[in-house]
C-alpha positions in Angstrom: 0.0 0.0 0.0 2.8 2.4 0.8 3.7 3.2 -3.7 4.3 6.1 -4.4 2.0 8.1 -7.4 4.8 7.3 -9.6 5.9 3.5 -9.5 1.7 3.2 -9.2 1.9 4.7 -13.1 5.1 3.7 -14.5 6.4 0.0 -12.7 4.6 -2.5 -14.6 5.8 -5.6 -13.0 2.8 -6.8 -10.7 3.1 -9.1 -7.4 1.6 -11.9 -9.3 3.3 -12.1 -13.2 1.4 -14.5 -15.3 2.5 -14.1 -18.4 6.7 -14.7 -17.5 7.0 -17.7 -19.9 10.9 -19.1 -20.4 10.3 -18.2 -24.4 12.7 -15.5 -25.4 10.3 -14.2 -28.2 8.0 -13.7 -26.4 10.0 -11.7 -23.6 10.6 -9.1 -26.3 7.7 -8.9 -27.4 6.3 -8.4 -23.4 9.5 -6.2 -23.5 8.4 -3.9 -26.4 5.1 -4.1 -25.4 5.8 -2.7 -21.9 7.7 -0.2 -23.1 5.1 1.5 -25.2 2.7 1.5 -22.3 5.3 3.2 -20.0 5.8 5.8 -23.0 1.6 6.0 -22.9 1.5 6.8 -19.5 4.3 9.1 -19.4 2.4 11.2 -22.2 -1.0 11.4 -20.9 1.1 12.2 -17.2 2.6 15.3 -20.0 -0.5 16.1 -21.3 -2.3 16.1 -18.1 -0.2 18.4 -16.7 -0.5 20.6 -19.7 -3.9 20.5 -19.6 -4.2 21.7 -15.9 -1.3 24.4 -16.2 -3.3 26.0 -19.3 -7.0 25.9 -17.1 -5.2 27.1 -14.3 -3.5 30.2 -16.4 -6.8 31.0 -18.0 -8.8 31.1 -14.9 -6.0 33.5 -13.5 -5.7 35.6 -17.1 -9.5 35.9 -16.4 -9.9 37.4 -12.8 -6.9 39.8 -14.0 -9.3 41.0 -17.1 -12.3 40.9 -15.3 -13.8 43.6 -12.9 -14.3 40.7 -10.6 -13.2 37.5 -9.9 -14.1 33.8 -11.1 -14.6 32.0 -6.9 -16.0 35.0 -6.0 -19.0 35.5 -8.9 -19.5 31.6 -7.5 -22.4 32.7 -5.3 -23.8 35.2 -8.1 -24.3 32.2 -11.1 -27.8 32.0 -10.4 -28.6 35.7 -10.5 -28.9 36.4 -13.9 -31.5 33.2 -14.5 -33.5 34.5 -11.4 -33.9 37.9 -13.0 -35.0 36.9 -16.1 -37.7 34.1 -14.9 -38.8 37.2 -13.0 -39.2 39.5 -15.4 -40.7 36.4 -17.8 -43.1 35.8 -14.6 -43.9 39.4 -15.0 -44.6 39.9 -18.4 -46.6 36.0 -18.8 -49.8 37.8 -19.7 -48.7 39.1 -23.0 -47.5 35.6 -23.9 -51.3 34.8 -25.8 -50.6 37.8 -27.8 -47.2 37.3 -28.4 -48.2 33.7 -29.7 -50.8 35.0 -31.9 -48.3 37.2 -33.7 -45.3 35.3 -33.8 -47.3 31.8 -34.6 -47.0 32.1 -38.4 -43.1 32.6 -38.4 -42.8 29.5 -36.2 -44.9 27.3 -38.1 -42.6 28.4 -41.2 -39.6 28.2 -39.2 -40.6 24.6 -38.4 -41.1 24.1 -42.0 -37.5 25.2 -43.4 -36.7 22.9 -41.0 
């Protein structure tokens, strides 16, 4: 229980190996074969760490742009939804008259469709 991050990724060899046979073609092949999936790991590892270093430097180009910051507009993301179901809420009894005008360009919207 006590590996490390690294030999959990990269150290193939297993407690129990199944597949040792006394064959030495087959050795290489195990050989070559372990090989490319310690250079597959190694590149996702890369690209992982790519991946996070570019979301991390975005985030922080962002709040340096931005009036105000990405954690703290967490608590605001539901303001801008609230107003406008408010305003919709509002405004619900023109919706018959708004459907009576605007039914003909939906019905041929439908149709292009």
């Amino acid at each position: 229980m006590g590996r490390s991050i690294w030999s959990a990724l990269f150290d193939i060899k297993g407690p129990a190996d199944m597949t040792s046979t006394s064959d030495p073609k087959l050795d290489s092949i195990k050989f070559g074969y372990m090989g490319m999936v310690r250079q597959k790991r190694s590149y996702s590892l890369i690209l992982l760490i790519v991946f996070v270093a570019l979301l991390v430097s975005g985030f922080l180009t962002a709040e340096d742009r931005n009036a105000g910051g990405f954690i703290e507009g967490l608590p605001r993301i539901f303001d801008f939804p609230a107003s406008v179901l408010s305003e919709a809420s509002e405004k619900v009894t023109e919706l018959p008259g708004h459907m009576v005008r605007y039914f003909p360009a939906l019905i041929e919207t439908i149709n292009i469709a």
